[in-house]
KOLFI-833535 format. One line per 2 residues: number of its first residue (from 1); for each residue z, x, y of N, C-alpha, C, O, CB. Coordinates in steps of 0.2 Angstrom, whole numbers, plus 5000, padded with zeros to 4 digits. Glycine has a CB too. Layout:
<nodes>
NUM = Z,X,Y,Z,X,Y,Z,X,Y,Z,X,Y,Z,X,Y  ...
</nodes>
This chain:
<nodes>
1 = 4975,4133,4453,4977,4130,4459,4983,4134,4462,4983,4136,4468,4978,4123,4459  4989,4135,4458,4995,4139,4459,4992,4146,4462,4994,4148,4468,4999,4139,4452
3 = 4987,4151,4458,4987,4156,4460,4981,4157,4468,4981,4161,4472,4985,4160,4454  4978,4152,4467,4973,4150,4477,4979,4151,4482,4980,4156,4486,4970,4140,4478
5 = 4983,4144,4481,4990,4145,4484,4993,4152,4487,4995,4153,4493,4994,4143,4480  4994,4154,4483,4998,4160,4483,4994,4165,4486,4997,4168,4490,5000,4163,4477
7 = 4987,4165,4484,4983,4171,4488,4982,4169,4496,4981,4173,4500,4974,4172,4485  4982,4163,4497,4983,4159,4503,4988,4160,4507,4987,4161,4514,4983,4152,4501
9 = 4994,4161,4503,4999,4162,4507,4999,4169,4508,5002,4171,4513,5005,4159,4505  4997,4173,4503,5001,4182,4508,4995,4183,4510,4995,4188,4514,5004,4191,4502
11 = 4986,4179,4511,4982,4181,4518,4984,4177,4522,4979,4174,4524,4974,4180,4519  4988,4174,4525,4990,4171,4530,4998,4176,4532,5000,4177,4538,4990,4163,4528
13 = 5002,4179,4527,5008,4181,4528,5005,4188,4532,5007,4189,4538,5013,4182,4520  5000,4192,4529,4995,4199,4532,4993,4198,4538,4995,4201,4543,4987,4201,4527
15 = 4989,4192,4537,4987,4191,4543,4993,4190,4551,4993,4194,4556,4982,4185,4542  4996,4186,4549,5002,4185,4554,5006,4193,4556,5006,4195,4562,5010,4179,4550
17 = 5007,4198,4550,5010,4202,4551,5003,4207,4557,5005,4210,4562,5012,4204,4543  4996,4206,4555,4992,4210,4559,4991,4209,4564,4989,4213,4568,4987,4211,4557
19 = 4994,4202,4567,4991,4197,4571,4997,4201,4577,4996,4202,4583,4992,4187,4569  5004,4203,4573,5011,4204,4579,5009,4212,4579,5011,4215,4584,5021,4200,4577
21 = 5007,4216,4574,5005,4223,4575,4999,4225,4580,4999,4231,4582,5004,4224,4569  4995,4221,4581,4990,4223,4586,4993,4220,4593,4991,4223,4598,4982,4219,4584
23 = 4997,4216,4593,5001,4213,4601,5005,4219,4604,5004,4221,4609,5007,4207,4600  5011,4222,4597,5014,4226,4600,5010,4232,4601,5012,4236,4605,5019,4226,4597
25 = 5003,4235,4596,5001,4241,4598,4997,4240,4609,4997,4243,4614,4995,4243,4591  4994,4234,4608,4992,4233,4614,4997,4234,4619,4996,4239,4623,4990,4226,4614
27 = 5002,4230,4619,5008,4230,4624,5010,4239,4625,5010,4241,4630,5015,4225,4620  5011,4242,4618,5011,4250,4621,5006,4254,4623,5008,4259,4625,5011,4254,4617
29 = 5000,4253,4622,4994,4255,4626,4993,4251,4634,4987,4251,4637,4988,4254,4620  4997,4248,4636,4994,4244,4643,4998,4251,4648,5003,4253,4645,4998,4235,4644
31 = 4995,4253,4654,4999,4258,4656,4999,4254,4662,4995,4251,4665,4996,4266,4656  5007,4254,4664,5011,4250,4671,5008,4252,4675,5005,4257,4675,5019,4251,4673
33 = 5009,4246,4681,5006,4247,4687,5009,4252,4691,5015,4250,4693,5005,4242,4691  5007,4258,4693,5011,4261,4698,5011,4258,4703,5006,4255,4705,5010,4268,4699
35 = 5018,4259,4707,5021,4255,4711,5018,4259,4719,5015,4264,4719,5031,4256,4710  5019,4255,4724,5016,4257,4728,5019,4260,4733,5025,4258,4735,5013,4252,4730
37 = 5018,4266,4735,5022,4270,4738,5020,4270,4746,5014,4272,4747,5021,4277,4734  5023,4267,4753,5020,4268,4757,5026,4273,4762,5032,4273,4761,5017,4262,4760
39 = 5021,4277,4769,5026,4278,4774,5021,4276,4778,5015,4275,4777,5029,4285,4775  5025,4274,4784,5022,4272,4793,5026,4273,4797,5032,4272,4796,5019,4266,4795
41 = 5021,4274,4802,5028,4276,4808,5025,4269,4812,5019,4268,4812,5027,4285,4814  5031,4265,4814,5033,4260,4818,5036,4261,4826,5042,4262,4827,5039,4258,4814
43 = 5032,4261,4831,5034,4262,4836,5035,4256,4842,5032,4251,4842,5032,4267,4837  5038,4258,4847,5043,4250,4851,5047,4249,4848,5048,4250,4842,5040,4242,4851
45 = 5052,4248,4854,5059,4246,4853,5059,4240,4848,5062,4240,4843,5063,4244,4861  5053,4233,4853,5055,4228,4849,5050,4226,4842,5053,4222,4838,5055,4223,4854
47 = 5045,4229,4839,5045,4230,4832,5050,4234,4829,5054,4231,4824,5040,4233,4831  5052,4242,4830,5057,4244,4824,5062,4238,4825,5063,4236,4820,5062,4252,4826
49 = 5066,4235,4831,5071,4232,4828,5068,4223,4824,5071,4220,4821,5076,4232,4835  5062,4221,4826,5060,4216,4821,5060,4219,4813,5063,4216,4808,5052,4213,4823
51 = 5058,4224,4813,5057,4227,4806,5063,4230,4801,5064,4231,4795,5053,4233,4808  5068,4230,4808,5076,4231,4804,5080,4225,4803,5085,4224,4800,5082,4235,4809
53 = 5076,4220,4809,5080,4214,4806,5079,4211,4801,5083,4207,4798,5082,4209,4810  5071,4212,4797,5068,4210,4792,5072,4213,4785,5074,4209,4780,5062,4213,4794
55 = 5073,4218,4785,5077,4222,4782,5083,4222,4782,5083,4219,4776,5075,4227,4784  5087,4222,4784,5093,4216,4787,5092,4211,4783,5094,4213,4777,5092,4213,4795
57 = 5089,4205,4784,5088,4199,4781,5087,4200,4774,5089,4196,4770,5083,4196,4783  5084,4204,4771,5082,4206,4763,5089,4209,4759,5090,4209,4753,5075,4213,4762
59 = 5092,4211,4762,5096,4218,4761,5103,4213,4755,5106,4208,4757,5101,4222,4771  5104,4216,4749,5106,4212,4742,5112,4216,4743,5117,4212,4744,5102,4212,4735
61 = 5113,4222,4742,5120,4225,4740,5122,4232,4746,5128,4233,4745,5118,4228,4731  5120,4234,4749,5122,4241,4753,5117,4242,4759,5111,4240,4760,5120,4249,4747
63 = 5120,4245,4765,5116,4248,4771,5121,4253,4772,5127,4253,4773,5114,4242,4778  5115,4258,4771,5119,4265,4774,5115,4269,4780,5109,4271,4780,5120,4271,4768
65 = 5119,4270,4785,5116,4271,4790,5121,4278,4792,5127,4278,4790,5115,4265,4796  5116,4284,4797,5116,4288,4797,5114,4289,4807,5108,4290,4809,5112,4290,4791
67 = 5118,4288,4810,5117,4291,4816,5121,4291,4821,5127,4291,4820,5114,4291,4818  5120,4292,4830,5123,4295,4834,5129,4287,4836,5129,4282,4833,5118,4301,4840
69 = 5132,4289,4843,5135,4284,4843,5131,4279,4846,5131,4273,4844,5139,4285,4845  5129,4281,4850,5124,4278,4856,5119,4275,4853,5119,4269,4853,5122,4284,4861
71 = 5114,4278,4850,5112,4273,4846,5114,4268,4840,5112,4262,4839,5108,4277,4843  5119,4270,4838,5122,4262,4833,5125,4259,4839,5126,4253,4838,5129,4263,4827
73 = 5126,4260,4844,5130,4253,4849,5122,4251,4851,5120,4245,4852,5138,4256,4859  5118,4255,4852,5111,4251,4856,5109,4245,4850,5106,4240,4851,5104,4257,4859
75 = 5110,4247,4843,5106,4244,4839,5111,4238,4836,5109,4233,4834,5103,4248,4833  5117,4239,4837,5121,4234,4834,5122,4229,4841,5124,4223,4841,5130,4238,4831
77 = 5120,4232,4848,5119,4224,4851,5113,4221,4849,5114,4215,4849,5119,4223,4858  5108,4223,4849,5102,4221,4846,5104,4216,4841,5106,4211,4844,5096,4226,4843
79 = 5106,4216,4834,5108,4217,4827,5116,4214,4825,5118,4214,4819,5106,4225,4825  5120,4212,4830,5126,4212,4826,5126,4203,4823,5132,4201,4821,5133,4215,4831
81 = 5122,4198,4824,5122,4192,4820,5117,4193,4813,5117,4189,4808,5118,4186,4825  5115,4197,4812,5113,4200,4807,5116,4205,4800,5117,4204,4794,5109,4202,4811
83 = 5118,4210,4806,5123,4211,4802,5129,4208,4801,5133,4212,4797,5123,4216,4804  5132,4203,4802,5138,4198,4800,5133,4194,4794,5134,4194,4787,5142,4192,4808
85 = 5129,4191,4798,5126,4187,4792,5126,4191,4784,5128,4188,4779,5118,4186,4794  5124,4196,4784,5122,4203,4778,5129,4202,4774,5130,4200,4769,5121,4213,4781
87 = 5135,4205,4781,5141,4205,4777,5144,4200,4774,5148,4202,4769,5144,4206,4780  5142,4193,4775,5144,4187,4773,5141,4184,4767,5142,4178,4765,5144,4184,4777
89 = 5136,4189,4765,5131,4186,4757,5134,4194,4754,5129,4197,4750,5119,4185,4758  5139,4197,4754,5144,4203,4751,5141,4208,4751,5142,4212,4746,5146,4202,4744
91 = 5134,4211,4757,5133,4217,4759,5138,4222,4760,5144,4220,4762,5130,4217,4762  5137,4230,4759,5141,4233,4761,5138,4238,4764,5134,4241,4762,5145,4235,4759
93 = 5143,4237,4770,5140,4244,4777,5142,4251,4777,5144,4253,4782,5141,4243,4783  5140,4254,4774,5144,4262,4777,5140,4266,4782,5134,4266,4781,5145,4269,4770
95 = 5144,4268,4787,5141,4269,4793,5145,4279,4795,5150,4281,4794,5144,4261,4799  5139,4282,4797,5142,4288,4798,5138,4290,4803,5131,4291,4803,5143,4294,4791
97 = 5142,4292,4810,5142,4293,4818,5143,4299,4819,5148,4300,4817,5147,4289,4823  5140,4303,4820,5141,4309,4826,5147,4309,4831,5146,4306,4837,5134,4309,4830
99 = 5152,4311,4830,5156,4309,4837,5155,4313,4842,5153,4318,4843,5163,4310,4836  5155,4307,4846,5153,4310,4852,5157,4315,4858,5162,4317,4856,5150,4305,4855
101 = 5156,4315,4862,5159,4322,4865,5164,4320,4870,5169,4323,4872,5153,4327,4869  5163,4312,4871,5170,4309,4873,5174,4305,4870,5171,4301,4866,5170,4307,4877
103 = 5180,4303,4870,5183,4297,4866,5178,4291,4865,5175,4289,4870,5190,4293,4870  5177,4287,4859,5174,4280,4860,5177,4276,4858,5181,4276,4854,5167,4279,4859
105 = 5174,4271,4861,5176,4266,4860,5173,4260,4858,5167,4260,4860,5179,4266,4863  5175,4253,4856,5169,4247,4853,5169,4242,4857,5175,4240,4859,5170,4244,4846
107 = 5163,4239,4859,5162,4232,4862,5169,4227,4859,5170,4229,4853,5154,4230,4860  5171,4224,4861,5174,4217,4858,5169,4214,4855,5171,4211,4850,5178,4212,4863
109 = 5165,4214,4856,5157,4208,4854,5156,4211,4846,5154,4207,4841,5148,4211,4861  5159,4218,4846,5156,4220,4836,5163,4218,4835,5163,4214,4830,5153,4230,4831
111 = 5169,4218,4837,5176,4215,4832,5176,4213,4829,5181,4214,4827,5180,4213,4832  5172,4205,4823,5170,4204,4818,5167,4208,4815,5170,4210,4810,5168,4201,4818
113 = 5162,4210,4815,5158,4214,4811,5164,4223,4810,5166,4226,4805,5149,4215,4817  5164,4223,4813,5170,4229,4812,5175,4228,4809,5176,4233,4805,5173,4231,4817
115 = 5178,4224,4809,5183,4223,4805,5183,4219,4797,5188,4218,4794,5187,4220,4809  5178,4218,4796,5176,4214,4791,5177,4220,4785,5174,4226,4787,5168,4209,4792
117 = 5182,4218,4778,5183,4223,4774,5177,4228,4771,5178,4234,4770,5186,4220,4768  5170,4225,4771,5163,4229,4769,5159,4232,4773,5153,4233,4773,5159,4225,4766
119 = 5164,4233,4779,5162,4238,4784,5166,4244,4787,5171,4244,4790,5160,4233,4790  5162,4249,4783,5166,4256,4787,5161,4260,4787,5155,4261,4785,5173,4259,4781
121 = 5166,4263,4792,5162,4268,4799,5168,4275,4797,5174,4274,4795,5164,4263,4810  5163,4281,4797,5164,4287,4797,5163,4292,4801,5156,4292,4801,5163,4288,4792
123 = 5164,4297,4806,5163,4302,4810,5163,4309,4806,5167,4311,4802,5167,4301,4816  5158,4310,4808,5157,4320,4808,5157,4322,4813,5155,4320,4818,5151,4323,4806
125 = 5160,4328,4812,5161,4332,4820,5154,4334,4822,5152,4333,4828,5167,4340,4819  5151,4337,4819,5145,4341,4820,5137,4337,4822,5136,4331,4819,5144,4346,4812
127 = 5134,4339,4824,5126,4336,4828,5125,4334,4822,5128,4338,4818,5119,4342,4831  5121,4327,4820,5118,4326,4816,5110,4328,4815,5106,4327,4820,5120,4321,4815
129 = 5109,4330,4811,5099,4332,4809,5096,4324,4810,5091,4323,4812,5096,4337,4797  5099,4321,4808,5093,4314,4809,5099,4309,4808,5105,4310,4806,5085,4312,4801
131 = 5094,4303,4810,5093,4296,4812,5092,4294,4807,5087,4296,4804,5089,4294,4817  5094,4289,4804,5091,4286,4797,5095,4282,4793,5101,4283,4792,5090,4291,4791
133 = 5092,4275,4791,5095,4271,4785,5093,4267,4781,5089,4262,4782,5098,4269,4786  5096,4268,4777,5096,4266,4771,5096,4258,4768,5102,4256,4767,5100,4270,4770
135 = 5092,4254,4767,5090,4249,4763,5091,4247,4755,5087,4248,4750,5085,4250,4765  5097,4246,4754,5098,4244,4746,5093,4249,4742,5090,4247,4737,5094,4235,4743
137 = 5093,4256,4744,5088,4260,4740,5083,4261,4738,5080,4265,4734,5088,4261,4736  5081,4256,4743,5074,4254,4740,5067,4256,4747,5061,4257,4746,5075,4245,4738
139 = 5071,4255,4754,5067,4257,4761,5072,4262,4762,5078,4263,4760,5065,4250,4768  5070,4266,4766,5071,4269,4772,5069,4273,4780,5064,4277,4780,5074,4272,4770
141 = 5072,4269,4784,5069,4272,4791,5071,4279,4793,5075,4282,4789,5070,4267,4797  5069,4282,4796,5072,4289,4800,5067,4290,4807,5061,4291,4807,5072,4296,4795
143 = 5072,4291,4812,5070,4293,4819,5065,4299,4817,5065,4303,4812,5076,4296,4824  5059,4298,4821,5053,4304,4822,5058,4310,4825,5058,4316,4822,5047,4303,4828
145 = 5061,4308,4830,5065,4313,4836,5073,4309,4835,5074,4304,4837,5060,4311,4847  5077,4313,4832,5082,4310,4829,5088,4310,4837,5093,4307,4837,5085,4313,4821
147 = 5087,4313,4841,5091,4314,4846,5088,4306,4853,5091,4303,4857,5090,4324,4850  5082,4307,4852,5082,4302,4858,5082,4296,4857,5082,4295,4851,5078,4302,4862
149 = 5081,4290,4862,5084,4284,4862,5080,4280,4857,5076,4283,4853,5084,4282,4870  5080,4275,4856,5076,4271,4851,5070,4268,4857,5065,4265,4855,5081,4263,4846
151 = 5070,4269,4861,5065,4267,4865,5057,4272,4868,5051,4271,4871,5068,4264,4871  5061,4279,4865,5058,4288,4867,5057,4288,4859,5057,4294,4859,5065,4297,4871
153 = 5057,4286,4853,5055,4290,4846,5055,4283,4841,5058,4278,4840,5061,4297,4843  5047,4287,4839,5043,4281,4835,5049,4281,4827,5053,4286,4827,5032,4285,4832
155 = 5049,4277,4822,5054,4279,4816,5047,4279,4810,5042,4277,4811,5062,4274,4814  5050,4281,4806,5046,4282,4800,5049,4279,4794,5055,4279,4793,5046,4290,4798
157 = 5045,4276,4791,5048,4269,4787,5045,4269,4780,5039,4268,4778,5044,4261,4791  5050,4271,4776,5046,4273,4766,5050,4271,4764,5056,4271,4766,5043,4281,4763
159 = 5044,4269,4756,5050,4266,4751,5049,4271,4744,5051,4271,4738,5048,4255,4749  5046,4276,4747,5042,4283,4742,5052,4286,4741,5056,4287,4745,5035,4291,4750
161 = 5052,4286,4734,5058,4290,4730,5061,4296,4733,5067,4298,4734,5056,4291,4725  5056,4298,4732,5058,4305,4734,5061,4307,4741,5064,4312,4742,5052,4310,4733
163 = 5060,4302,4746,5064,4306,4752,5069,4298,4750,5074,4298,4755,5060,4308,4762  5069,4295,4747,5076,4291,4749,5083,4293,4744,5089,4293,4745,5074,4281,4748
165 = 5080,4296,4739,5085,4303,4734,5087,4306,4740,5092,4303,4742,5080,4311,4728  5084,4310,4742,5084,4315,4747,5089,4311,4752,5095,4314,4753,5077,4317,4750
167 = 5088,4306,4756,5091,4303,4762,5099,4303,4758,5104,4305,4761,5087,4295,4764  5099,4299,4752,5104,4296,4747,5107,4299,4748,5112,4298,4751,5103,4294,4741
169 = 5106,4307,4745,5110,4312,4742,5114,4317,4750,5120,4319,4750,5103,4317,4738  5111,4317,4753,5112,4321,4761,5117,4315,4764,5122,4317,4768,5103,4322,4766
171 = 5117,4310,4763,5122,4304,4765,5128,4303,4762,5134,4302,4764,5120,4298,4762  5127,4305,4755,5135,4305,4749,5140,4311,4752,5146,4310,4754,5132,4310,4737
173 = 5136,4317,4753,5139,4322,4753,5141,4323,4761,5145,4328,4762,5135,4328,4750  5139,4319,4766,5141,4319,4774,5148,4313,4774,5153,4313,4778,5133,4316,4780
175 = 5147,4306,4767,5152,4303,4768,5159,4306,4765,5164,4303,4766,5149,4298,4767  5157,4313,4760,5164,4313,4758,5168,4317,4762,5174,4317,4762,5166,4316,4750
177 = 5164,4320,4767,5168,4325,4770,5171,4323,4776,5176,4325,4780,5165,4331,4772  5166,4316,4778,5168,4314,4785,5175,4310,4786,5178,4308,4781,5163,4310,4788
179 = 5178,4308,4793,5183,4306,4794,5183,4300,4793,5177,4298,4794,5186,4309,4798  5185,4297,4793,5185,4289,4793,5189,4286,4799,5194,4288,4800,5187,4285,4787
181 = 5185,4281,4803,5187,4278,4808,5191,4271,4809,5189,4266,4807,5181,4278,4810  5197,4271,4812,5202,4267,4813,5200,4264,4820,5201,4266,4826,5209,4270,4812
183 = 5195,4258,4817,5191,4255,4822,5196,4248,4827,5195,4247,4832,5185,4252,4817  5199,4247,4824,5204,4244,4827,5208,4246,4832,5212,4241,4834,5206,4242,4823
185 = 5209,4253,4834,5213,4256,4840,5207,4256,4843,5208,4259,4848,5218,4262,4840  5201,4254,4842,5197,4257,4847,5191,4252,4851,5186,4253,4854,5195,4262,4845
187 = 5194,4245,4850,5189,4241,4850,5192,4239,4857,5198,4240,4858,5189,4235,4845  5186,4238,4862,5192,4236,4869,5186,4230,4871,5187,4227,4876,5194,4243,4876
</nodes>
């Protein structure tokens, strides 16, 4: 009876061991769902900006945006209860403007949003090549036609890697050089 027992127990001890060896071989042979890669171009004033405030509303850790002036004052009146909201669940905004060819200056209406510590604004002297921004790393939009108004150019909307590297990367290297903006002398 003693030795039944015992044969009892190491086919059951084999078996348990075969039972967690064929789980883990399974589990290494399952190949992950590749992730879904999309681009679309979004056009109208008032979709792109439903679609940014969507984006906006998701946004957990960073928005980096990339354009002229004139377009961030057209979009931040669209967008600036939104963007306070972002800021107030500890988003952060880095923002880099094309300066424009005359002094500018800010609505009183963003002076919250502007002055709030997780929001800073940078200028480049030079034309910028595009319109574009950046979503927690994960979306990004960019103007078809990066010079004209958001109501003249459809935007292009992907969460495909390879150009938000690309966007990421061309962002890092415009924000270390650019100047940073002392927004407070210029709010009127």
């Amino acid at each position: 009876a003693i030795m039944v027992k015992e044969k009892a127990n190491a086919y059951q001890k084999m078996t348990n061991e075969v039972r967690d060896f064929l789980a883990k071989y399974e589990e290494q042979q399952q190949v992950p769902a590749e992730e879904k890669f999309q681009i679309s171009i979004v056009e109208g004033k008032e979709t792109i900006i439903k679609k940014s405030k969507q984006c906006t509303n998701n946004l957990t850790t960073e928005m980096c945006i990339l354009t002229t002036y004139q377009r961030w004052t057209h979009i931040k009146m669209e967008m600036c209860e939104d963007v306070e909201q972002a800021l107030n669940r500890s988003v952060r905004y880095r923002v880099i403007v094309e300066k424009p060819v005359m002094d500018f200056a800010f609505p009183k209406e963003f002076k919250k949003v502007l002055l709030h510590p997780r929001y800073e604004m940078r200028v480049v002297p030079d034309k910028l090549k595009m319109n574009a921004c950046l979503f927690d790393d994960k979306v990004a939009s960019f103007s078809l036609y990066p010079s004209r108004t958001l109501t003249e150019t459809p935007m292009i909307w992907t969460n495909h890697p390879s150009l938000l590297v690309g966007f990421k990367d061309h962002f890092e290297n415009l924000w270390n050089i650019a100047e940073k903006v002392d927004v407070k002398d210029r709010i009127k």
